[in-house]
C-alpha positions as CSV (number, residue, x, y, z in Angstrom):
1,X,76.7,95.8,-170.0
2,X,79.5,96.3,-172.1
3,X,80.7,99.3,-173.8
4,X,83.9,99.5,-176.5
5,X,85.4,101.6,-178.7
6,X,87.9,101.1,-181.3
7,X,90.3,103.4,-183.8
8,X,92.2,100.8,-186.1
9,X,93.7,100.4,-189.8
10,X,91.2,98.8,-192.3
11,X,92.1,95.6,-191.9
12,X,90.6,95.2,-188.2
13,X,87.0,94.7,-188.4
14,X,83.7,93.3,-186.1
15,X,82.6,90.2,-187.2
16,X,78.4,90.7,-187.3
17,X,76.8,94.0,-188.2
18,X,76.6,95.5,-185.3
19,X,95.7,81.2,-163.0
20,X,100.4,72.8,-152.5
21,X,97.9,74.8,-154.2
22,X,100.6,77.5,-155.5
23,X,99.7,80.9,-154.7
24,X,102.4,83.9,-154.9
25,X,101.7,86.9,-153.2
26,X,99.0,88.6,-154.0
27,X,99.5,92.3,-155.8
28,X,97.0,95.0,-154.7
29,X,95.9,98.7,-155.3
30,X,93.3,101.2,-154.3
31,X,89.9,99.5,-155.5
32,X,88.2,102.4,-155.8
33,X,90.4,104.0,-158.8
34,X,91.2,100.4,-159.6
35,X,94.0,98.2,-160.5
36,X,96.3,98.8,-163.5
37,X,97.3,95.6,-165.3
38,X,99.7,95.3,-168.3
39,X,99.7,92.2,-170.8
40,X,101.2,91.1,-173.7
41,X,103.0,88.3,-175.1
42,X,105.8,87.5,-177.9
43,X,108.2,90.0,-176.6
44,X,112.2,89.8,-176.9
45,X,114.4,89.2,-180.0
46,X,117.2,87.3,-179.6
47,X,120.7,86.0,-180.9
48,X,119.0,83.7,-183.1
49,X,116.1,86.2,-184.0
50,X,117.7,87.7,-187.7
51,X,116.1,90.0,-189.8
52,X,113.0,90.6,-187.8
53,X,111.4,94.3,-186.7
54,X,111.6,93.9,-182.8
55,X,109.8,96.8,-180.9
56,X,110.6,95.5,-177.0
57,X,112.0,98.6,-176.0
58,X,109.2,100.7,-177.5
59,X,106.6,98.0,-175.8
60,X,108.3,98.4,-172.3
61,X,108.4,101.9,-172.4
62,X,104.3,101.9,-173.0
63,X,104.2,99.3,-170.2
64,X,106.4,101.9,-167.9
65,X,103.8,104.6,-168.5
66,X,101.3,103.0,-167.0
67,X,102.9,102.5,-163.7
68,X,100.9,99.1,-163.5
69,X,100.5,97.3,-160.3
70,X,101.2,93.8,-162.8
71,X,102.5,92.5,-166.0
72,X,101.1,89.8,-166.8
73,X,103.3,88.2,-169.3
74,X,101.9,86.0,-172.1
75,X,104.6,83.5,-173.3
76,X,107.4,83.4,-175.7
77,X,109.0,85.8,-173.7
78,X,112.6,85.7,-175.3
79,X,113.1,84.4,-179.2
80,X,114.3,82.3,-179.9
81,X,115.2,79.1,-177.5
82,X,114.1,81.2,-174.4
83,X,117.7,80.4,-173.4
84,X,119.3,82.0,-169.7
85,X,121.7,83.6,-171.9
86,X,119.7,85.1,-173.9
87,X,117.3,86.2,-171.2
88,X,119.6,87.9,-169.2
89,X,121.5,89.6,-172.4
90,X,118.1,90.6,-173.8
91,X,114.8,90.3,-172.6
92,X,116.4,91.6,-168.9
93,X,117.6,95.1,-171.0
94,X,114.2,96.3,-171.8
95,X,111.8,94.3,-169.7
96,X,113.7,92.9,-167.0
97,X,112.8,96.4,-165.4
98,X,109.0,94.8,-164.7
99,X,110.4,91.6,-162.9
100,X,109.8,92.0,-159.5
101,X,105.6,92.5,-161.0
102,X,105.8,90.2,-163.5
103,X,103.6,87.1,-163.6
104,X,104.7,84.8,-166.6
105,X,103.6,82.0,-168.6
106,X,105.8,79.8,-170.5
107,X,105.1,79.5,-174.4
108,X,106.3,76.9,-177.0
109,X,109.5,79.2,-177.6
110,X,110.5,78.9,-174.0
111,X,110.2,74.9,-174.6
112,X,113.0,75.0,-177.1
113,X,115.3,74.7,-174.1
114,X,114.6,71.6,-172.4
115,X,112.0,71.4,-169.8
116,X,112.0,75.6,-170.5
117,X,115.2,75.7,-167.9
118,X,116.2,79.2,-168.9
119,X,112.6,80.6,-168.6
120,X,112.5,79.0,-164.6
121,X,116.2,80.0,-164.2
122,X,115.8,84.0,-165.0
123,X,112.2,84.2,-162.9
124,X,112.9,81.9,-160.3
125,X,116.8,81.7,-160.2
126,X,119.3,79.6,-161.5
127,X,118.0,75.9,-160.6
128,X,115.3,77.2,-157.9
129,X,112.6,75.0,-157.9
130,X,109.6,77.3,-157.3
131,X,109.3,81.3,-157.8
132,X,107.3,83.6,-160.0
133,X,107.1,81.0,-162.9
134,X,105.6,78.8,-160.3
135,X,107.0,75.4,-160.3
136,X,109.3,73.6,-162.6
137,X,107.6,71.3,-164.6
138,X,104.5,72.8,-164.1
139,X,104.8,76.4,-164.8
140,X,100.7,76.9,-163.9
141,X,100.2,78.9,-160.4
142,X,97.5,81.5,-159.1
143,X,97.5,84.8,-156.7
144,X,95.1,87.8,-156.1
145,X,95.4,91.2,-157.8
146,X,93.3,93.9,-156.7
147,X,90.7,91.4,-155.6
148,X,90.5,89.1,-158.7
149,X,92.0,85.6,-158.4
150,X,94.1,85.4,-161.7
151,X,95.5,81.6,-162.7
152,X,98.6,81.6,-164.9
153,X,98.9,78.1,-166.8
154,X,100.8,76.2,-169.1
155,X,98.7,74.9,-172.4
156,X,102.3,73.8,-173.5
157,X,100.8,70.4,-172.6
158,X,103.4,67.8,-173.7
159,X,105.6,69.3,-170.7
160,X,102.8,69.5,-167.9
161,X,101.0,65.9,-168.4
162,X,98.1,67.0,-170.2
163,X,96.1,70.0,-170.0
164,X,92.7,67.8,-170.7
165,X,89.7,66.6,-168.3
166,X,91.4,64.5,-165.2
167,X,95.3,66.2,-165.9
168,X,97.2,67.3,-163.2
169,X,97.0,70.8,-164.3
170,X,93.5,70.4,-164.7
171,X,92.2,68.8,-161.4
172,X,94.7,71.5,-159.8
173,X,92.5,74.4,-161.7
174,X,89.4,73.2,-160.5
175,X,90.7,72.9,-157.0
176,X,92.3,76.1,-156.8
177,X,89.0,77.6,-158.6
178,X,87.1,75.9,-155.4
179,X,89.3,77.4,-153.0
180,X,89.7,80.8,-153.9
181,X,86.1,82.2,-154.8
182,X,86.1,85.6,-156.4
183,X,83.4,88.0,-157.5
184,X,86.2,88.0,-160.8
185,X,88.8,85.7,-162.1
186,X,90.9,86.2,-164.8
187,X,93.5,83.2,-166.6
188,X,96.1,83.5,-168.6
189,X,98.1,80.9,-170.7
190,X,100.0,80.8,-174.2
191,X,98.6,79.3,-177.4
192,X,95.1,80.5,-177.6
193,X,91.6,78.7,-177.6
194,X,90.7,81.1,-180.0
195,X,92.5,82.7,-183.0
196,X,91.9,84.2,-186.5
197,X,96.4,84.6,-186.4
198,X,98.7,82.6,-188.0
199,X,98.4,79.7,-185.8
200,X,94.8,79.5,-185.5
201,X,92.5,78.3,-182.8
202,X,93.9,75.4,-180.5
203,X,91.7,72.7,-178.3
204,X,94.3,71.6,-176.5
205,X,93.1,74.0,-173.5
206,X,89.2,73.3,-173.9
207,X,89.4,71.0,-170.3
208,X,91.0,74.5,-168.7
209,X,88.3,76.9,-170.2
210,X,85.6,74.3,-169.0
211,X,86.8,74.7,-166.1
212,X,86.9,78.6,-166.0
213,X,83.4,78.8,-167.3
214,X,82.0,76.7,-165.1
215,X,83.5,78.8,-161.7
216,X,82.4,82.0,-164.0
217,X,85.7,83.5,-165.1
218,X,85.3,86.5,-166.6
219,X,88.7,86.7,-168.9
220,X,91.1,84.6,-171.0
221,X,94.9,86.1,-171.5
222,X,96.5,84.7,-174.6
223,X,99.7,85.4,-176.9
224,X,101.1,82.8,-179.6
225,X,99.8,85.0,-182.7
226,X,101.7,87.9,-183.8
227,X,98.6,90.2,-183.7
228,X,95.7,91.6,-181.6
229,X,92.6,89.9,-181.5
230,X,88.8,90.3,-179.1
231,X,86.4,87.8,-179.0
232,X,82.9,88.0,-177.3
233,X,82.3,86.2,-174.6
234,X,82.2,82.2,-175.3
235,X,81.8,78.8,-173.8
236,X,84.8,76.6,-174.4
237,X,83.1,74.6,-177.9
238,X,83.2,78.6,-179.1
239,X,79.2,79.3,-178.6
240,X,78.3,83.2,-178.0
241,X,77.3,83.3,-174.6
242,X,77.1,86.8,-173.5
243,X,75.4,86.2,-170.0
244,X,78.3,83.8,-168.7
245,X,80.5,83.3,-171.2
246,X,84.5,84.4,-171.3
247,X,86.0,87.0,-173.0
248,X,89.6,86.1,-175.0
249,X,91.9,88.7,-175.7
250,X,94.3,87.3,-177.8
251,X,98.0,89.7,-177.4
252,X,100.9,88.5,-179.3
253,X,102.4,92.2,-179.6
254,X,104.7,92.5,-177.3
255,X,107.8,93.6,-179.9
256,X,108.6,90.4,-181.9
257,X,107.1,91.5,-185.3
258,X,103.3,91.0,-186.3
259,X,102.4,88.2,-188.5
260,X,99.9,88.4,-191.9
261,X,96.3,89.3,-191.8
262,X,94.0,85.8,-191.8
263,X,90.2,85.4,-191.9
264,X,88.4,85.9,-188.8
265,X,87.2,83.4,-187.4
266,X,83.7,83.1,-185.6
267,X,83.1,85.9,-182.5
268,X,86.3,87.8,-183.2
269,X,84.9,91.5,-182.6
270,X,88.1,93.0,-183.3
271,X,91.0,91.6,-184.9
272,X,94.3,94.2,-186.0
273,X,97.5,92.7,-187.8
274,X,98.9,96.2,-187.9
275,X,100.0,97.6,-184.6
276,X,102.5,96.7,-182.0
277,X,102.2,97.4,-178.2
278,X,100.4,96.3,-175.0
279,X,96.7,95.8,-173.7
280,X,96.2,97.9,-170.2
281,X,93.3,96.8,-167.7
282,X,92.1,98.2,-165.5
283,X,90.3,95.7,-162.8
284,X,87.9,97.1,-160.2
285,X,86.1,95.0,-157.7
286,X,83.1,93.9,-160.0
287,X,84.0,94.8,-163.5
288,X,87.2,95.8,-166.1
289,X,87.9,97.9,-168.6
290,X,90.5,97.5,-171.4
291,X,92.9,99.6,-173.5
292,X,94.7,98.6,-176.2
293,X,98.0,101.3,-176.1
294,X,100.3,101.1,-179.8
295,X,103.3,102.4,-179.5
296,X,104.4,105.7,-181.5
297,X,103.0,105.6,-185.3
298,X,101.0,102.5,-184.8
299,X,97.1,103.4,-184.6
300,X,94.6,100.6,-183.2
301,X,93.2,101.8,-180.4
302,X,90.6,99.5,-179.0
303,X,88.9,100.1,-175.4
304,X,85.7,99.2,-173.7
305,X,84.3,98.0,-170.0
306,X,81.9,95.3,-168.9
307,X,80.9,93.7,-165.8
308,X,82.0,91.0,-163.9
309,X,79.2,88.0,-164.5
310,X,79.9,85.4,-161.3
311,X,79.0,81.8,-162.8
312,X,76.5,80.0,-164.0
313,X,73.0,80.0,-162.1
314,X,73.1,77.7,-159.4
315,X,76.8,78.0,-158.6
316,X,79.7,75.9,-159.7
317,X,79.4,72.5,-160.1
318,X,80.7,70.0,-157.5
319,X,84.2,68.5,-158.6
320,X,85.7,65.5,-158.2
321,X,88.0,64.6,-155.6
322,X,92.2,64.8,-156.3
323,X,93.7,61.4,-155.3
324,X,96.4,61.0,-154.4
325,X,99.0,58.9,-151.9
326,X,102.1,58.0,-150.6
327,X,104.3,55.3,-150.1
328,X,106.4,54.7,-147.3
329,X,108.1,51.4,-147.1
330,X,110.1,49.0,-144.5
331,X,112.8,46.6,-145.0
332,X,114.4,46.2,-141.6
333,X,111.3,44.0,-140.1
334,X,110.0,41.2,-140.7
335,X,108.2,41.2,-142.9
336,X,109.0,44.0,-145.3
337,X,106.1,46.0,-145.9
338,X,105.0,49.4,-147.9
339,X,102.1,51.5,-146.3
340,X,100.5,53.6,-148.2
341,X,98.3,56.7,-147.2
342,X,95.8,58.4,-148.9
343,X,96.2,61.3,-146.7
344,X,97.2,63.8,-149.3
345,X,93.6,63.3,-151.2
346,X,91.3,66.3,-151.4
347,X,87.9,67.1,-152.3
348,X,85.7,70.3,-152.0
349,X,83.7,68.4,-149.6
350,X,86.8,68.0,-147.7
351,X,88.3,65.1,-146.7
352,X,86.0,63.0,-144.4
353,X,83.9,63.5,-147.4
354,X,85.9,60.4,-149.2
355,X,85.8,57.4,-149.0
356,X,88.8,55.3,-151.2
357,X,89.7,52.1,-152.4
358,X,92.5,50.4,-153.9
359,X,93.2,47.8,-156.3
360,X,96.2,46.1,-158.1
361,X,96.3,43.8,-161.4
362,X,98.6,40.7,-159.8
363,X,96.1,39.1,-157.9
364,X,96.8,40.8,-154.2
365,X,93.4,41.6,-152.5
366,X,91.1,44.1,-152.6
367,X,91.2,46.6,-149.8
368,X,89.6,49.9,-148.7
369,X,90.3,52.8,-146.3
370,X,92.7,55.8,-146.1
371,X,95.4,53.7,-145.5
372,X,96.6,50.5,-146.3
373,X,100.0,47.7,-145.7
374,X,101.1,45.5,-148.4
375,X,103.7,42.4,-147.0
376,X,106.1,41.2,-149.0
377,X,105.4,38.0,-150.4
378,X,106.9,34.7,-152.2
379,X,103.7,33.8,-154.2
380,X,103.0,36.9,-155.9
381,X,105.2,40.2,-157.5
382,X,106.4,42.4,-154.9
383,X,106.6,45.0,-157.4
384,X,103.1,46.0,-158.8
385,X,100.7,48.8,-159.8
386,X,98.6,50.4,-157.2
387,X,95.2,52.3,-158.2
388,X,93.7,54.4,-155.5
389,X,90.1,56.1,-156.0
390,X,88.4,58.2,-154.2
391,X,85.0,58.5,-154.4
392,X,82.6,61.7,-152.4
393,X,79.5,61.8,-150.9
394,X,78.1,62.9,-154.4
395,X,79.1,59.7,-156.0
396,X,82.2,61.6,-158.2
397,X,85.1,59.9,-158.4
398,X,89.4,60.2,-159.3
399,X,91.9,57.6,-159.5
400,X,95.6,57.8,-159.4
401,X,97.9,54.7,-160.4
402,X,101.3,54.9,-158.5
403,X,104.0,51.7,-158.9
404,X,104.8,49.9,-155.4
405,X,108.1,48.4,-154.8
406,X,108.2,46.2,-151.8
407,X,111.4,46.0,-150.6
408,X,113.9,42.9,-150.1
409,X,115.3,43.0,-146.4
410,X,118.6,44.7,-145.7
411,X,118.8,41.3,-143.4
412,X,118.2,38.3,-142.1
413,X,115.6,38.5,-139.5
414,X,113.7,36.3,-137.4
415,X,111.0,35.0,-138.3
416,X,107.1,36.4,-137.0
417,X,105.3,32.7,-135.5
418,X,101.7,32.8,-135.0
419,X,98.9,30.2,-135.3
420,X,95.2,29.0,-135.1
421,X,93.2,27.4,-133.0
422,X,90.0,25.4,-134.6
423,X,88.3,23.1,-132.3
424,X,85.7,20.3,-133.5
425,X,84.2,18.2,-130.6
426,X,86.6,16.5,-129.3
427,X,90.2,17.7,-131.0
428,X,91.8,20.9,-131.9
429,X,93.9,21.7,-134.8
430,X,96.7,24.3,-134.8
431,X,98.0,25.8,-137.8
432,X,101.1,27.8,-138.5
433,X,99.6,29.4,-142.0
434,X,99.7,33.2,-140.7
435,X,103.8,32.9,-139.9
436,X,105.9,35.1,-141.4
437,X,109.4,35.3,-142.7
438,X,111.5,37.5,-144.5
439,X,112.9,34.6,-146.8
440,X,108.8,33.6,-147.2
441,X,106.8,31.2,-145.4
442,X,108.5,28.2,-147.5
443,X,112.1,29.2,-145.6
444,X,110.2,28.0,-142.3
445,X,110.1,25.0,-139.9
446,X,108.1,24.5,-137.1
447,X,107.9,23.0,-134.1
448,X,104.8,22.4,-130.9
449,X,105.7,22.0,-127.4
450,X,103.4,21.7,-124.4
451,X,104.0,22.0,-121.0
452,X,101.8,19.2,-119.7
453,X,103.4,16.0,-121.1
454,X,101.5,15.8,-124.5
455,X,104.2,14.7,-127.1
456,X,105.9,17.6,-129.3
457,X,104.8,17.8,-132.8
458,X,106.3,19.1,-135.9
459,X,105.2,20.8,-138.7
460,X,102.8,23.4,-139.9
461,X,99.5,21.7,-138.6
462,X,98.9,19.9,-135.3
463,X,96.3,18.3,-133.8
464,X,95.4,17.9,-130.6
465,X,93.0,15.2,-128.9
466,X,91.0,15.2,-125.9
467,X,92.7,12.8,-123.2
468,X,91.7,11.2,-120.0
469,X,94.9,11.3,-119.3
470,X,96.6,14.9,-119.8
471,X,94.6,17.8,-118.9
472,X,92.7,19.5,-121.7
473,X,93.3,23.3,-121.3
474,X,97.1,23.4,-122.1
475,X,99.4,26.3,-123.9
476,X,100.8,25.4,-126.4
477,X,103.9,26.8,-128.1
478,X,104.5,27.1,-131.4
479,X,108.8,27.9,-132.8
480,X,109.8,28.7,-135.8
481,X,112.7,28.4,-137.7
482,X,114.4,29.8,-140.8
483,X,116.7,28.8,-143.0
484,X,119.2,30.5,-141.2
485,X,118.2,28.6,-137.9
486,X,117.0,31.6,-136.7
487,X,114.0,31.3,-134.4
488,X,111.1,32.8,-132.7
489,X,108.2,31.5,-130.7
490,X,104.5,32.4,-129.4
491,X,102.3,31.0,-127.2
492,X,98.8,30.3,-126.9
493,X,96.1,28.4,-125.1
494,X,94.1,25.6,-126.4
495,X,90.7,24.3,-124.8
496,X,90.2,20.8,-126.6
497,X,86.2,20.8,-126.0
């Protein structure tokens, strides 16, 4: 059941008549008077930001009053460049104070630095890898506050690789979703789904809503438009679905002045172009409420409550596995070789549940199993394309394409002999074909010795008849030599029949 209320200017109407994983710690508070959560997007002015109305200070001060156990902050943090500069001179003055409960996401403002360095730098520290921004050059993470899983991620695709059906950042959500089941889950990225703003609604996260709906997330974060915006619960093609459906609150109000009044677009329930400051939940172990606070002289006032709704009937869906691999490779033996292990694959079924295969486009074989050897080689590239998929019980399936570099030897070694035996009735015939040499099987010489007064041969095939005269179970030895003159030798015994 959901209730709401609202107290806005004229222009905000209803439209009908009536976040290996990466986990941060997780941020709790008394369930039973629940857990107070602040969001809000679009926040800081900077150097670069002339001429604008910017309200941060007023917008931090409501956040303050709230005492929240969280921020969730919604992207395009710090105008303009999201530069460490202007981080530190600005955005840490007025809402730097919330840092140490801040849980960000990076919007296309914070991409005007490359790789959105200054955005990592201030919440992770100056070239730190992984913090509370989660990792650099993914910027998409999840934790636990107050019992709901929330997943911060990163819809500034271009930067991520991808944010569709089989991306990284996708295949991570679904994994993470499988991992951590919760009676509610919230998400929280930049540009929305959904938008009657300036910008308008966006596909690029569709995949990532999917995703959401199908584990039964209850809410959607967003920033991007300079206004306030509520939809009604949705599927990710933007169909009503109030049973299972996700909520999108759309909060780009954070003190970087609004934007103009548009037409609403399908299932916006409230949309206000008119008031700056910062939506307040409060989660509790099986529902929310929301409260949109303005700062002094702005008036929307928008609040209600609902349930949390689990997903779909009958559960999430299986997903597909995550493969993946690595390479280790060898260049002081003979031969040089690359191994590669599947090891790092997952699947909700877990791990025994896979079974994988690989395959390459230059004419090297087949093979299957978690792990694998390719030798170097003379007759074909030794640097080539590798695809791995794994496949689960269900029959679902991923692939991962990863380039292998066999490497040349770091030196000259000796050479690896080793031969067949193939008797007929009354001869055998030795060959040398499985020998092995770091300068290839064409470097080699070879040479057959016997210790029972058969005469030596040379070269890679021999043949050996059945005599009267010498006995016919012998060993054999078989040398080779490089072009180095370096040698080796193996021995085996032959039975001419």
């Amino acid at each position: 059941m959901v209730f709401a209320a609202v107290t806005l200017a004229a222009c905000a109407r209803p439209d009908a008549p009536t976040e290996v994983r990466s986990m941060l710690p997780s941020a709790d508070a008394s369930p039973a008077a629940g857990t107070v959560v602040v969001a809000v997007g679009d926040i800081v002015c900077g150097a670069d930001t002339a001429g604008k109305l910017c309200v941060d200070e007023e917008t931090a001060a409501l956040t303050a009053q709230s005492n929240p156990t969280a921020v969730l902050a919604l992207g395009d943090l710090q105008y303009e460049d999201g530069a460490y500069s202007d981080y530190m001179t600005y955005y840490d003055q007025s809402w730097g104070a919330f840092k140490s409960i801040t849980y960000p996401v990076p919007g296309n403002h914070e991409y005007h630095t490359s790789g959105a360095s200054g955005y990592f730098d201030y919440f992770n520290g100056v070239g730190v890898a992984t913090g509370r921004a989660g990792t650099r050059g993914k910027g998409y993470y999840s934790t636990n506050i107050g019992g709901w899983h929330v997943v911060m991620l990163n819809n500034n695709c271009n930067g991520v690789g991808g944010c569709g059906v089989g991306s990284p950042q996708e295949q991570w959500l679904r994994a993470d979703l499988a991992a951590n089941p919760a009676a509610c889950t919230l998400a929280a990225w930049h540009i929305p789904r959904f938008s009657s703003g300036d910008h308008g609604s966006n596909p690029n996260s569709t995949a990532l809503w999917q995703a959401l709906y199908e584990f039964g997330a209850d809410v959607v974060l967003v920033g991007h438009d300079h206004n306030y915006e509520r939809f009604a619960p949705q599927t990710a093609q933007g169909n009503r679905d109030d049973a299972y459906g996700i909520r999108e609150f759309v909060v780009g109000t954070g003190g970087e002045e609004l934007k103009p009044e548009s037409v609403p677009v399908p299932h916006s329930e409230v949309h206000d172009y008119t008031s700056m400051g910062v939506l307040r939940l409060t989660l509790h172990a099986d529902s929310y409420a929301w409260r949109f606070v303005s700062i002094p002289g702005h008036t929307l006032a928008d609040t209600g409550s609902t349930q949390c709704h689990g997903p779909p009937t009958g559960g999430p869906p299986p997903t597909p596995p995550v493969a993946n691999y690595a390479i280790t490779c060898q260049s002081a033996v003979n031969p040089a070789s690359c191994s590669l292990d599947a090891a790092s694959s997952t699947d909700d079924g877990g791990f025994n549940n896979l079974t994988f295969s690989w395959a390459n486009t230059v004419g090297r074989p087949v093979k299957t199993g978690p792990v694998i050897k390719y030798l170097i080689s003379k007759s074909q590239p030794n640097v080539f394309p590798v695809t791995l998929t794994a496949s689960d019980a269900g029959g679902l399936t991923n692939s991962i394409t990863k380039t292998v570099s066999i490497p040349v030897p770091t030196t000259n070694l000796p050479p690896v002999p080793a031969f067949t035996v193939s008797c007929a009735s009354i001869s055998c015939t030795l060959d040398a074909a499985p020998s092995t040499d770091d300068g290839g099987f064409a470097n080699l010489t070879f040479a057959w010795t016997n210790a029972v007064g058969r005469p030596p041969k040379t070269g890679q095939v021999a043949k050996f008849l059945r005599s009267v005269t010498y006995p016919n179970t012998f060993n054999v030895t078989l040398t080779a030599t490089d072009g180095a003159g370096l040698t080796a030798s193996v021995t085996q015994q032959v039975t001419i029949p």
